[in-house]
C-alpha positions in Angstrom: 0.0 0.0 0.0 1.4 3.5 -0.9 2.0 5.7 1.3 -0.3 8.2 -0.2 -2.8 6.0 0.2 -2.2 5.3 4.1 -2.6 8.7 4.9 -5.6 9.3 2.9 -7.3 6.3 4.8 -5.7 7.7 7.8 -7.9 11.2 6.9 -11.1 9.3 6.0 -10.9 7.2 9.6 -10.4 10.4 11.3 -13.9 11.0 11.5 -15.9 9.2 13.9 -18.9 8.2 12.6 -16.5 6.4 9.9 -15.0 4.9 11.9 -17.9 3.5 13.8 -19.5 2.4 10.2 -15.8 0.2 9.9 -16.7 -1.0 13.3 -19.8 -1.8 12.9 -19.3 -3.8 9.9 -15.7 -5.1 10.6 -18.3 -8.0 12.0 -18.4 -9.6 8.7 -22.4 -9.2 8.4 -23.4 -7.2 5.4 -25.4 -4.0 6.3 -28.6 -2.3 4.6 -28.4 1.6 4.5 -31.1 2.0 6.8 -29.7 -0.7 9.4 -27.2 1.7 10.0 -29.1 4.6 9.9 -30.3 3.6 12.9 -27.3 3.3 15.0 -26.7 6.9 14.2 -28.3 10.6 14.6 -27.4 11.7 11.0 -29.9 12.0 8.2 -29.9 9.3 4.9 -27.9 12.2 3.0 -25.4 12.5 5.5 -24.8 8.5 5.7 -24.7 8.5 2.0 -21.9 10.9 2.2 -19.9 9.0 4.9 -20.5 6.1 2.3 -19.9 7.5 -0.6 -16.2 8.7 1.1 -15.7 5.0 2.4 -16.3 3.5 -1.2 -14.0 5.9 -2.4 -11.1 4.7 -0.6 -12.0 1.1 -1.0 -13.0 0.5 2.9 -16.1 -1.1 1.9 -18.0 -2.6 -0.6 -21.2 -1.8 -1.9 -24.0 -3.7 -3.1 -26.8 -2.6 -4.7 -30.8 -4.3 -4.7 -33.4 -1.9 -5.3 -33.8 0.7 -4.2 -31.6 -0.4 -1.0 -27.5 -0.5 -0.6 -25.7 -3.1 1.7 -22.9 -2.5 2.8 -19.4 -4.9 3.5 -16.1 -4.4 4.7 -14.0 -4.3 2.4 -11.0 -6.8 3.6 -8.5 -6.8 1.4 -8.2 -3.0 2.0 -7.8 -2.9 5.9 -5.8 -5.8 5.6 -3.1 -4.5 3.4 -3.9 -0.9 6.0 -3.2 -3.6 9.1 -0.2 -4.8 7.2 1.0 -1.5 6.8 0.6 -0.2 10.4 1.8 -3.6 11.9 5.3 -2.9 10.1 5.0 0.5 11.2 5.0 -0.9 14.8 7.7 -3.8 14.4 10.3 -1.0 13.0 9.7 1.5 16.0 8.7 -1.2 18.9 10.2 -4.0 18.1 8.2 -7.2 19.9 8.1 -5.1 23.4 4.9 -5.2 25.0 5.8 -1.8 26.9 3.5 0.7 24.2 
């Protein structure tokens, strides 16, 4: 993963209700639009936004059927992000436990 795209994903993450829609789906269930609508005091607009920003970047993928989206994490993405950060942390801390 470039590092370009690291910090982009870092930026998207930075707000919060993205990264409770990652947590949310990071259970491996696949999420209707207005399941998650619920979990949150924003408007369908707003959460297609958030979405739309998360598709973007390749954090989730979208399905659509009808007039509905789902919504799935997109693994291969926060994996290779996981990857990236896990290096980050064998460089600087070694295998200490002491962070």
């Amino acid at each position: 993963m470039k590092l370009l795209d690291v910090a982009a994903i870092f930026k998207v993450l930075g707000d919060p209700t993205r990264l409770k829609i990652i947590q949310i789906l990071s259970d491996d269930k696949e999420r209707c639009a207005c399941e998650l609508l619920k979990t949150f005091d924003i408007t369908q607009p707003t959460l297609s936004h958030h979405m739309k920003i998360l598709n973007n970047f390749k954090l989730i993928k979208t399905r659509k059927a009808g007039v509905w989206n789902y919504y799935t994490l997109n693994k291969k993405t926060v994996m290779e992000f996981k990857h990236f950060i896990d290096e980050l942390c064998d460089k600087n801390f070694g295998e200490s436990n002491d962070v």
